[in-house]
C-alpha positions in Angstrom: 116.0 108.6 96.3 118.9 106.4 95.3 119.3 105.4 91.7 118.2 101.4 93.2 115.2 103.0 94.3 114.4 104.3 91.4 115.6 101.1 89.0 113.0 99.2 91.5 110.2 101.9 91.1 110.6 102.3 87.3 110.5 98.2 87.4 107.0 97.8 89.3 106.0 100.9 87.6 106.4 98.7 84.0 105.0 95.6 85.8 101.7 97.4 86.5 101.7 99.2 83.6 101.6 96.1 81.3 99.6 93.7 83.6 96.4 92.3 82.6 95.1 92.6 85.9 92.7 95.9 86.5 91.0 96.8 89.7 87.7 95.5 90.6 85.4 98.4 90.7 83.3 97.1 93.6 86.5 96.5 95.4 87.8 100.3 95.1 84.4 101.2 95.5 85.1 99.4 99.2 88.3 100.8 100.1 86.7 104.4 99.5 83.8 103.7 101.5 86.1 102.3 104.1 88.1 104.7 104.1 85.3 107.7 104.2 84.6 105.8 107.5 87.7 106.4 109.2 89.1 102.9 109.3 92.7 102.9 109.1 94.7 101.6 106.2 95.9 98.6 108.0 91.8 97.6 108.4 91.9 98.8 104.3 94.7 96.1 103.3 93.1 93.6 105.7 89.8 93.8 103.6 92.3 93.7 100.0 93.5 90.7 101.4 90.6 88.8 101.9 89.0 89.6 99.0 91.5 89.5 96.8 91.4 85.4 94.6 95.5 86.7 94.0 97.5 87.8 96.9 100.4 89.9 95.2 101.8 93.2 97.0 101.9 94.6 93.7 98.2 94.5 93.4 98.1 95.6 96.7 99.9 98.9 95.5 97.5 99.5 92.3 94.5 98.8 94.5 95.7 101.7 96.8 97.3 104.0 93.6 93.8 103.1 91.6 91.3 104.1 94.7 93.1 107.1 96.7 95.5 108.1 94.0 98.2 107.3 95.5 101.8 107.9 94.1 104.0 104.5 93.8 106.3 105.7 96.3 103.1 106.1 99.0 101.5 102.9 97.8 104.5 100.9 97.8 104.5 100.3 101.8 101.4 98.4 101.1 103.3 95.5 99.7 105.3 95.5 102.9 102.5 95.4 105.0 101.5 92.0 103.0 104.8 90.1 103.2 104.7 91.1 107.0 107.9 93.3 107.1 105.6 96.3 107.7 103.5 95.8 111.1 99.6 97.4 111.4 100.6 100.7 113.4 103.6 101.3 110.6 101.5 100.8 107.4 99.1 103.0 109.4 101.5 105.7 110.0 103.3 105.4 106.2 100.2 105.7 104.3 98.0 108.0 106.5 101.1 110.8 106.2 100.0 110.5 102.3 95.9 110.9 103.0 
């Protein structure tokens, strides 16, 4: 890991950390259950997406870190997959590696 890496890591690490914004219960509760059934992460961040009121790739990471307990370096690719630098089969590749 390079030390930007690591600045950038330590940054959304503090962002999460302090934000008001906690996980909706019935929403992990999904993405386990989703999961369980074998659907792929990109089908995981697809159902975040439309149930989410805020579209933000950093609650896209602390859904993921809060229901699989995921590190922020495997949740982070989620965020990607939002902003649509990250395409379905890559997302599924990244995060399944960490399952």
């Amino acid at each position: 890991m390079t030390g930007k890496e690591n600045i950038i890591d330590l940054k959304i690490n503090a962002v999460l950390q302090n934000s008001p914004y906690i996980p909706d219960e019935r929403i992990v509760a999904e993405l386990r259950r989703l999961k369980s059934l074998g659907q792929p992460p990109s089908a995981l961040l697809m159902y975040l997406k439309n149930e989410l009121p805020i579209v933000s790739g950093l609650y896209f990471i602390e859904y993921f870190r809060t229901a699989f307990d995921m590190s922020l370096k495997a949740a982070k690719p989620a965020a990607g997959w939002l902003s649509g630098e990250i395409p379905d089969e890559r997302i599924d590749r990244f995060i399944s590696e960490e399952w």
